[in-house]
Every structure is written in C-alpha cells, then in structure tokens.
C-alpha positions as CSV (number, residue, x, y, z in Angstrom):
1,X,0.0,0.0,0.0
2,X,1.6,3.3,-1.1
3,X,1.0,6.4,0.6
4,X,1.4,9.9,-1.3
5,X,2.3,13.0,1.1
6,X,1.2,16.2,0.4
7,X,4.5,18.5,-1.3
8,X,6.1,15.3,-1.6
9,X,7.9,14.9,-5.1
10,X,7.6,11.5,-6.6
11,X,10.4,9.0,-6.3
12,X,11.8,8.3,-9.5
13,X,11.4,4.3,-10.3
14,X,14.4,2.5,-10.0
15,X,15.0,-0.2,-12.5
16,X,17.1,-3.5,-10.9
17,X,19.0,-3.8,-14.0
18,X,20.3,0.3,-13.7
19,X,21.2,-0.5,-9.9
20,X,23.5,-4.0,-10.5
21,X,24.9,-1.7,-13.4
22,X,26.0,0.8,-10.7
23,X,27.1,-1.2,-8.7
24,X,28.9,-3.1,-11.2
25,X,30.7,0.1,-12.2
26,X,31.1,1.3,-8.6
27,X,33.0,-2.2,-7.9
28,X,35.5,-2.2,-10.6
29,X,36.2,1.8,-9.4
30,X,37.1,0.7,-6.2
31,X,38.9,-2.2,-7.5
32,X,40.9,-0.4,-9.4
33,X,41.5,2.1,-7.1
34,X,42.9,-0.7,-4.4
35,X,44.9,-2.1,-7.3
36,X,46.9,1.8,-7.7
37,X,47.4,1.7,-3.9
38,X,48.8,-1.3,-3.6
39,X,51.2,-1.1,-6.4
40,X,52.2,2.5,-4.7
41,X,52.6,0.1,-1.9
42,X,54.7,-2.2,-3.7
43,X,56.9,-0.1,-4.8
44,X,57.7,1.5,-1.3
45,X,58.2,-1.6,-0.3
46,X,60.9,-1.7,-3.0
47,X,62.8,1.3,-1.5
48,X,62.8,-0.4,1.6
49,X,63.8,-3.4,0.6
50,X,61.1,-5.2,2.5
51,X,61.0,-8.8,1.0
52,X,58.0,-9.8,2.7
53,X,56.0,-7.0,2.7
54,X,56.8,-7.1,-1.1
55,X,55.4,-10.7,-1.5
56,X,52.7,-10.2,0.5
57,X,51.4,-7.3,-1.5
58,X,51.9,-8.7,-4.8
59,X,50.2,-11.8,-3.8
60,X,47.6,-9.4,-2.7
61,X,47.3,-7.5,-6.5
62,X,47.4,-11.2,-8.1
63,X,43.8,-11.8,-5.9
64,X,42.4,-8.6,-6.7
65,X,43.3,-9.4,-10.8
C-alpha cells in the first residue's frame, strides 16, 4: 500500500538492471582504485627493501586481478 504526502515529489522508479549496473561500475572503481594503492605500496616496499611486505602485496594485486 503506497502512501502519497502532500508536497512530496515523486520517487523516480528504480529499475534492478540500472542498480546491479551501478554497482557493477562502482565495484570495478574501487577495484581499481585498491589495485593503484597497492602497487604505490609495492613499490615503497621496493625502496625499503622489504621482501616480505613485497610478497605479500603482490600476492595481494594477483587476488584482486
């Protein structure tokens, strides 16, 4: 049962296929975005010469592709 208040502007109708498309798109930005840090992080750990932070990240990016 729907109820319409007064001054109330209509809710726009929100189609299933447009939301898993959003959120589609919304997950591969924040894979991607998880994939930059983490190669940022990789090469830090680089300069620090950190072997097993090094592996641990890269195993990390080789889940996440």
């Amino acid at each position: 049962m729907e109820r319409n208040l007064v001054n109330t502007p209509p809710q726009p109708e929100v189609n299933v296929t447009d939301f898993e498309f959003a959120e589609m798109v919304l997950n591969e930005a924040l894979r991607n975005f998880r994939k930059e840090q983490i190669r940022k992080e990789i090469d830090q750990s680089l300069q620090n010469q950190n072997k097993e932070e090094f592996l641990r990240l890269t195993e990390e990016l080789k889940n996440i592709s």
